[in-house]
C-alpha positions in Angstrom: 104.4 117.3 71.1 103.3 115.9 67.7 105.8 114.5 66.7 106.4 112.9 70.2 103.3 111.7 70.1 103.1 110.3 66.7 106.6 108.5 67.1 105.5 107.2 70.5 102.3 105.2 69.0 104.2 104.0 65.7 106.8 102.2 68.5 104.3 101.1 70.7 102.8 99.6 67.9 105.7 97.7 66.8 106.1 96.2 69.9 103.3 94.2 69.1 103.9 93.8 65.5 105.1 90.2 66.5 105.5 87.4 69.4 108.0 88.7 70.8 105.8 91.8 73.0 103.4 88.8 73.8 106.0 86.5 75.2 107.6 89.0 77.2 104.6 89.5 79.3 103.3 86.4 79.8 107.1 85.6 80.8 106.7 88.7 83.2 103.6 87.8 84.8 104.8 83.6 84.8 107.8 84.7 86.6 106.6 87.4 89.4 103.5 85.4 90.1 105.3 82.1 90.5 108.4 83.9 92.2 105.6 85.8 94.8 103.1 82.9 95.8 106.3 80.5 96.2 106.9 82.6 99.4 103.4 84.2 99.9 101.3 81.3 101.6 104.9 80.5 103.7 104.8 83.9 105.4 101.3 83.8 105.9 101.2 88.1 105.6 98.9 90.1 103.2 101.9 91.9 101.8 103.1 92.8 98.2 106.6 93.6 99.9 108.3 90.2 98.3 106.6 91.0 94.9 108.2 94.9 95.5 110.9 93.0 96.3 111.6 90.9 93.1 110.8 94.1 90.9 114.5 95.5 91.1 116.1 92.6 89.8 113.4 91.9 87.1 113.5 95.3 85.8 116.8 94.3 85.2 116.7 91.8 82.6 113.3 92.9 81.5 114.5 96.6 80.4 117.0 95.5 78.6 114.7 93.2 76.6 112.5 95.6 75.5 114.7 98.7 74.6 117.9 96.7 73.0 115.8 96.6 69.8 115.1 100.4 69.9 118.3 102.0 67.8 120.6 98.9 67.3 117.9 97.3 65.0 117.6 100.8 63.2 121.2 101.1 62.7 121.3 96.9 61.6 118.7 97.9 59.2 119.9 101.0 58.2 116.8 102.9 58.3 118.4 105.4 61.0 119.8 107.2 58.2 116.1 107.7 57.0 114.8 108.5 60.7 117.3 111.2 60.9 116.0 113.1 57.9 112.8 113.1 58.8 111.6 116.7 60.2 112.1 116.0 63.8 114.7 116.5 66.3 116.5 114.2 68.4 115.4 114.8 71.5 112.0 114.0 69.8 112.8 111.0 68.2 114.6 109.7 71.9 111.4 110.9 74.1 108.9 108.8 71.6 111.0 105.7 72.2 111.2 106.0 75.7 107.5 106.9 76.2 106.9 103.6 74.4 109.0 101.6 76.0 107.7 102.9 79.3 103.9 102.7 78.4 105.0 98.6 77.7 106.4 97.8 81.1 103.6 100.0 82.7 101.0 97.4 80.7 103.0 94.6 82.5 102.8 96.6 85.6 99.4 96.7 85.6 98.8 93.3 85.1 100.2 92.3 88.1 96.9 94.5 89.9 95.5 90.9 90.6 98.0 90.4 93.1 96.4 93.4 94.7 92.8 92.3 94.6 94.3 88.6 96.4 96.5 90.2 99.2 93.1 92.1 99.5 90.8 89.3 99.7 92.6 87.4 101.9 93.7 90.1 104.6 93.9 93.6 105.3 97.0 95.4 103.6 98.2 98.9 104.2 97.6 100.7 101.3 100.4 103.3 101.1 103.4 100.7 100.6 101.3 99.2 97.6 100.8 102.0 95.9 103.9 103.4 96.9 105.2 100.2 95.5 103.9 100.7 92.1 105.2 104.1 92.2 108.5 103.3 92.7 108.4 100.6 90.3 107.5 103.4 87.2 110.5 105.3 88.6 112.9 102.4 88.9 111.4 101.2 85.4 111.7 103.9 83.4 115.7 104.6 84.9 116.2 100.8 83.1 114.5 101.5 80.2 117.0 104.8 80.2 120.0 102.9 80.5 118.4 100.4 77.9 118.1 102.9 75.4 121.7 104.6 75.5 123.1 100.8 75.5 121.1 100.4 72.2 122.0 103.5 70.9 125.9 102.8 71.0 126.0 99.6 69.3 124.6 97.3 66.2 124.1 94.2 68.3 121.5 93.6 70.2 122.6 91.3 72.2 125.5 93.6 73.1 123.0 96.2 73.8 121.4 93.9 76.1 124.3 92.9 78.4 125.9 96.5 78.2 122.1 97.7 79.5 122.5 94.5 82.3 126.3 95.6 83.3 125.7 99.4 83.7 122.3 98.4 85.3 124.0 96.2 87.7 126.5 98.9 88.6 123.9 101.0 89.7 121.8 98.2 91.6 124.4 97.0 94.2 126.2 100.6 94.2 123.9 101.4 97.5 123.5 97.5 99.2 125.5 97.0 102.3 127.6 95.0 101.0 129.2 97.2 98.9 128.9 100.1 101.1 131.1 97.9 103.5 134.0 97.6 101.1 134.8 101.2 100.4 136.3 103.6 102.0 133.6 105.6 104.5 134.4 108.7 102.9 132.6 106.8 99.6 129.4 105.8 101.6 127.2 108.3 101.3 128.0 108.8 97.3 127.7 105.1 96.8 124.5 104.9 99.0 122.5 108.1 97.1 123.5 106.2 93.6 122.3 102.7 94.4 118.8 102.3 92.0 117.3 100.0 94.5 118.2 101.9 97.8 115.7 104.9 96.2 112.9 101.9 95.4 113.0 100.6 99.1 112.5 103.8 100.1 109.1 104.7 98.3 108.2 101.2 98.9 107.8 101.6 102.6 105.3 104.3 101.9 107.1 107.4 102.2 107.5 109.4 98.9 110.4 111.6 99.6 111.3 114.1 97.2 114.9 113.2 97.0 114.2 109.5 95.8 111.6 111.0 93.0 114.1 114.0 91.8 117.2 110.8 92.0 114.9 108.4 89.4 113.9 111.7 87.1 117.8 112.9 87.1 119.3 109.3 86.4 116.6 108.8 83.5 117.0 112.5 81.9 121.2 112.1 82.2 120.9 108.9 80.1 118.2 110.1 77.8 120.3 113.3 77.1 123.4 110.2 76.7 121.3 109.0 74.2 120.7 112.0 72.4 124.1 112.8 72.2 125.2 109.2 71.0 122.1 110.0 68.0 123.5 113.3 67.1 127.6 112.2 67.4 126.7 110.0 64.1 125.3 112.9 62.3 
């Protein structure tokens, strides 16, 4: 845990070792709060549902951007090599990344609680789907930030890291919307349907916190953490 923990705060602190953590959350919060009172004041209901809404497809473009830095800058800059000697394991070294990179998007997460205090102020909102909301959010975020971090970890480029994260990310977004569940075989459905990432978020965001939707989001983000570990280790 020391090492995890030390590892975590020296890449948390390099996300704001320069503009770039600053302009990705004032992007953030531009976007979601323009994107939700665009369509807020037109429904005239004290929900967060169309905020809930936009997170999926935020997440992303947003997880991409924060992990595709992660290992294809270390591998750019050759100091991988010297990351790898250091007395720590793998599994250490991929944990403190991701705990940092989830700990950012929580901080964006949590400056969205505004939103909260206005639906608040200006009706009476059911609690449960709000919180249940930002629940699901951590879940769905972190599963990004997963698939962020193995794209980073099997290529150079960031930008490659970036669109590989958005493609595989994708994939997994639409694998469980209707439309795609009504262009495959039947047999496929229910596969397809317990895959899709934001079939799992809709789910918690009603409210209900089924156990299936939380062990889905932990499985999907330890299968491509291990990924990652094993991409680290292959180029030992």
């Amino acid at each position: 845990m020391k090492n995890i923990r030390a590892l975590f705060w020296k890449e948390f602190k390099n996300y704001f070792s320069s503009p770039v953590a600053y302009i990705f959350i004032i992007a953030f919060l531009a976007v979601t709060n323009w994107l939700f009172f665009k369509t807020f004041f037109l429904t005239n209901q004290a929900s967060l549902r169309p905020f809930f809404g936009l997170l999926p497809w935020l997440f992303l473009f947003l997880a991409p951007a924060i992990t595709m830095r992660s290992w294809a800058e270390e591998k750019k800059l050759g100091t991988i090599e010297m990351l790898m000697t250091l007395p720590v394991r793998d599994y250490e070294v991929v944990l403190g990344k991701f705990l940092s990179a989830f700990a950012f998007l929580a901080l964006n997460l949590a400056l969205t609680l505004p939103l909260v205090l206005t639906v608040a102020l200006l009706g009476d909102p059911d609690p449960g789907p709000i919180w249940g909301g930002y629940a699901g959010a951590c879940l769905l975020g972190g599963t990004c930030l997963s698939i962020g971090l193995f794209a980073s970890g099997i290529t150079e480029n960031q930008i490659v890291a970036f669109i590989i994260a958005i493609v595989i990310g994708f994939a997994f977004l639409i694998a469980g919307e209707n439309m795609m569940l009504y262009s495959i075989p039947s047999s496929w459905g229910p596969v397809f349907s317990y895959l899709g990432l934001g079939a799992h978020f809709q789910s918690i965001g009603r409210g209900v916190i089924d156990s299936r939707d939380i062990v889905y989001y932990i499985s999907m983000i330890g299968f491509f953490l291990f990924l990652n570990q094993m991409t680290i280790e292959s180029r030992k």
